[in-house]
VOGU-3710 file (C-alpha; in Angstrom, 3 decimals, decimal comma):
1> xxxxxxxxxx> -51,705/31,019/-18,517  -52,837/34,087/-20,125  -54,548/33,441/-23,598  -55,629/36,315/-26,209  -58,322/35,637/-28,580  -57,303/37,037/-32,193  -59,440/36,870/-35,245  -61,178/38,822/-38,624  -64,834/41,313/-36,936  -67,344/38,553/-37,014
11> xxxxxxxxxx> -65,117/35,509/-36,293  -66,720/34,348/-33,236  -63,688/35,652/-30,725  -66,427/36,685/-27,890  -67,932/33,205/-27,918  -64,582/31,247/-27,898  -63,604/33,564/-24,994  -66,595/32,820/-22,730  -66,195/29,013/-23,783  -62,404/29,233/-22,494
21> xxxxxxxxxx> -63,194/31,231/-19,318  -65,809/28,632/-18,235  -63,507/25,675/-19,228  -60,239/27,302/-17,696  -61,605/28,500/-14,697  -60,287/32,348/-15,543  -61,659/35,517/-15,863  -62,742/36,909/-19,271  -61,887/40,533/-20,491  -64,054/41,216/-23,646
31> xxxxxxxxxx> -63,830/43,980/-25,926  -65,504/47,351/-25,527  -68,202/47,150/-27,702  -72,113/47,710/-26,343  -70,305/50,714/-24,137  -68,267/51,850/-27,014  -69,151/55,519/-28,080  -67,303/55,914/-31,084  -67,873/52,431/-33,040  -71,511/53,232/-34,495
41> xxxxxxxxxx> -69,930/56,253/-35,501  -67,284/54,913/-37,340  -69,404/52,178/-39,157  -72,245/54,845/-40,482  -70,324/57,870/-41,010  -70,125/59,354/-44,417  -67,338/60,594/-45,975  -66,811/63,790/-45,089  -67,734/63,088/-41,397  -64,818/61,202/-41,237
51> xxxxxxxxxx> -62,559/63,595/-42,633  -63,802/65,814/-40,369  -64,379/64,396/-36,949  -61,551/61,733/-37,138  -64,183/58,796/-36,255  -61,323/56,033/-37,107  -58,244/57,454/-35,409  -60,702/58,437/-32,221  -61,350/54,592/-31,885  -58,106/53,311/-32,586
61> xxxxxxxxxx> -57,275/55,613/-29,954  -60,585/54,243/-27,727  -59,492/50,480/-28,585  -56,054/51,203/-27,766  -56,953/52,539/-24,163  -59,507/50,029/-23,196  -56,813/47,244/-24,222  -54,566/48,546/-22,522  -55,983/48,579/-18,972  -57,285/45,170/-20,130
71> xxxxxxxxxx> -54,064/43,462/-20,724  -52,715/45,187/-17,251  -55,467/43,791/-15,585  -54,812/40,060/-17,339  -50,910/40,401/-16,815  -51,214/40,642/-12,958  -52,695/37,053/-12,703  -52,408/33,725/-13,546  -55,043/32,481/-15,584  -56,976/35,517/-18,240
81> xxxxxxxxxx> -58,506/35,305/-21,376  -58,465/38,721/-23,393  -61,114/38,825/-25,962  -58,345/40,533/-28,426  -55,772/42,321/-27,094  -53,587/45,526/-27,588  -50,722/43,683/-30,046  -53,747/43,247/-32,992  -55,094/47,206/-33,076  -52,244/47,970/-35,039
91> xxxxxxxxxx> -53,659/46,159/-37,921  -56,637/47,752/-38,184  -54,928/50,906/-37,933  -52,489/50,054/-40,442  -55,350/49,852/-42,639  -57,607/52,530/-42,184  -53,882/54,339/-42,556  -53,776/52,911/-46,161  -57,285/53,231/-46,611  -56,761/57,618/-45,890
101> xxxxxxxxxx> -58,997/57,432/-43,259  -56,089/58,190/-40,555  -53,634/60,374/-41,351  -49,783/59,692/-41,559  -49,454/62,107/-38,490  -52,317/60,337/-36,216  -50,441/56,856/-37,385  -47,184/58,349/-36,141  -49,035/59,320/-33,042  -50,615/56,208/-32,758
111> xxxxxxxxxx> -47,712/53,901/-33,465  -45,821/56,425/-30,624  -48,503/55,572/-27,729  -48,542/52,162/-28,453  -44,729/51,332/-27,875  -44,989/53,861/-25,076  -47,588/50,966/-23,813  -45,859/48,514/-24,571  -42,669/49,363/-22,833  -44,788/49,671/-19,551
121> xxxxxxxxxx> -45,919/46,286/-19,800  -42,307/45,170/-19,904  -42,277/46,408/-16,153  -45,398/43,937/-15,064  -43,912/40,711/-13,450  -45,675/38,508/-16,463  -44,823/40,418/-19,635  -46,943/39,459/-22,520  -49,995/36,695/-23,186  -48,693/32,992/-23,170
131> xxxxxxxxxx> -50,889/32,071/-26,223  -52,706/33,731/-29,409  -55,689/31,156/-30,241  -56,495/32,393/-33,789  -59,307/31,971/-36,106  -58,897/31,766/-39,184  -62,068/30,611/-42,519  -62,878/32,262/-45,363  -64,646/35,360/-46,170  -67,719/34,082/-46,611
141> xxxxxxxxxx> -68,245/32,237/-43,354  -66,580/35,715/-41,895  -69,613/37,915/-43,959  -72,404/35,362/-42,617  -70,895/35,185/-38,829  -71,383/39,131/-38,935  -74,921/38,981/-40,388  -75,746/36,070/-37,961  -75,211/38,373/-34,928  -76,946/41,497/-36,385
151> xxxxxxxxxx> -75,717/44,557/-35,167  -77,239/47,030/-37,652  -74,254/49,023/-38,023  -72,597/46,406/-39,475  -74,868/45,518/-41,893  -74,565/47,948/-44,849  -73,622/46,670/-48,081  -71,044/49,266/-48,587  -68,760/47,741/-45,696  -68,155/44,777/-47,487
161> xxxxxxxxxx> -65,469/45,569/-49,138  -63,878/47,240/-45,712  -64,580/43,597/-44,134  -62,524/41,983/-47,463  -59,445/44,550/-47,176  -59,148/43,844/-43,140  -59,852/39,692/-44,107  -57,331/39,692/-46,926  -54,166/40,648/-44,700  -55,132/39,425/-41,417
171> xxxxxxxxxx> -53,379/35,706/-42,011  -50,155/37,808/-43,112  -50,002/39,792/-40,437  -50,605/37,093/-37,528  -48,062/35,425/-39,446  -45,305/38,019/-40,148  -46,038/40,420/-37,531  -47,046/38,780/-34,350  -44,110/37,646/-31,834  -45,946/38,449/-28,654
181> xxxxxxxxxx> -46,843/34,309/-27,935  -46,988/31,501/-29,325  -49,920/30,931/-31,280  -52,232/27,823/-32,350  -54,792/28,388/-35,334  -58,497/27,530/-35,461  -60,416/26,806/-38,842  -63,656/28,423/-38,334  -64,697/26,652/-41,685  -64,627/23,626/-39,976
191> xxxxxxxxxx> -65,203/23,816/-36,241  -68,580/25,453/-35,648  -67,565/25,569/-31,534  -70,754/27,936/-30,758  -73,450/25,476/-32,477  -71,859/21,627/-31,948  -71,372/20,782/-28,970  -68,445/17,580/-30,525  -66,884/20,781/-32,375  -66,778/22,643/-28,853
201> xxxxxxxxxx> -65,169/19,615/-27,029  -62,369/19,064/-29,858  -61,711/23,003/-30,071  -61,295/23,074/-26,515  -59,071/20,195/-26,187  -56,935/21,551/-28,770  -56,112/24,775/-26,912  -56,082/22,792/-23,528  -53,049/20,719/-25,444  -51,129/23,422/-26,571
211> xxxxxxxxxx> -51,433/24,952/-23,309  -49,970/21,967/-21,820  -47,094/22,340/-24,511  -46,126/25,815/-23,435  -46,268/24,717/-19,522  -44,118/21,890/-20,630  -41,459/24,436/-21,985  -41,330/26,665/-19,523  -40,548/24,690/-17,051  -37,031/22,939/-19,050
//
């Protein structure tokens, strides 16, 4: 089974990824981020840096590459967990969009690479993921998970209401939008699956159920 990991920056994807690798048996494929050029940039740019050097459409562009060979990679076998995956980067650029920090043209572009993607994938023998695990809480255990792991670029008071915009249509859009798997939601209010170890065990045997489910299907 291939899983993807979606959730809000901050949600704790990374750690339920490396919890599901080491309980599954599979390989992990995290997200480009300590080797990431352009996401400082993005986070601490001023205004007119962005108008001018493009920081958010050069790493929805970045994002969109690295996912890309990710999912590839993940397709080919059995048993992957992708720390996010290629379907969910058209939120955030859907947002920066509305936000005017991408252009309608770099959208169009954008939008025209990633079906161009995703019509390639359509030729690998195992098509898409076989499950979204999603987490979902509120904003404020979102704003203190990002504090809590203290990258400094993340940490500026202005980005706070950035973090609310993306937070405020992310349950929308898994729910409207997303037709790539079947999906099974995590409250991140409630499970705390990084600190308690009784949280860990029932997240885990959540997933491993509704893993079983989909086997269960595919094999009517």
């Amino acid at each position: 089974m291939v899983i993807t990991i979606g959730a809000m920056i901050g949600a704790g994807k990374s750690s339920l990824a490396k919890l599901l690798g080491e309980h599954l048996g599979s390989e992990v494929f995290y997200e480009s981020v300590e080797d990431n050029p352009i996401l400082p940039l993005f986070y601490t740019a001023s205004d007119e840096e962005i108008a001018t050097k493009r920081y958010p459409f050069l790493l929805q562009l970045y994002f969109l590459n690295t996912r890309f060979r990710s999912i590839k990679k993940a397709l080919v076998h059995e048993n992957n967990v992708l720390d996010r995956s290629i379907y969910e980067d058209w939120y955030f650029a859907k947002v920066n969009k509305e936000l005017g920090r991408i252009s309608d043209l770099e959208f169009e572009l954008y939008e025209s690479l990633l079906e161009n993607m995703l019509e390639e994938l359509e030729e690998l023998p195992k098509k898409s993921p076989d499950l979204m695990v999603y987490l979902t809480g509120s904003f404020e255990t979102i704003l203190s998970r990002i504090q809590a792991r203290g990258r400094g670029y993340e940490l500026d008071e202005s980005l706070v209401e950035y973090y609310h915009i993306l937070w405020s249509g992310y349950d929308e859009w898994i729910d409207r939008k997303y037709h790539a798997s079947e999906i099974i939601k995590i409250d991140i209010d409630k499970y705390d699956y990084v600190n308690d170890i009784e949280d860990q065990k029932e997240v885990l045997s959540m997933i491993t159920k509704k893993l079983e489910e989909i086997r269960k299907k595919k094999l009517i």
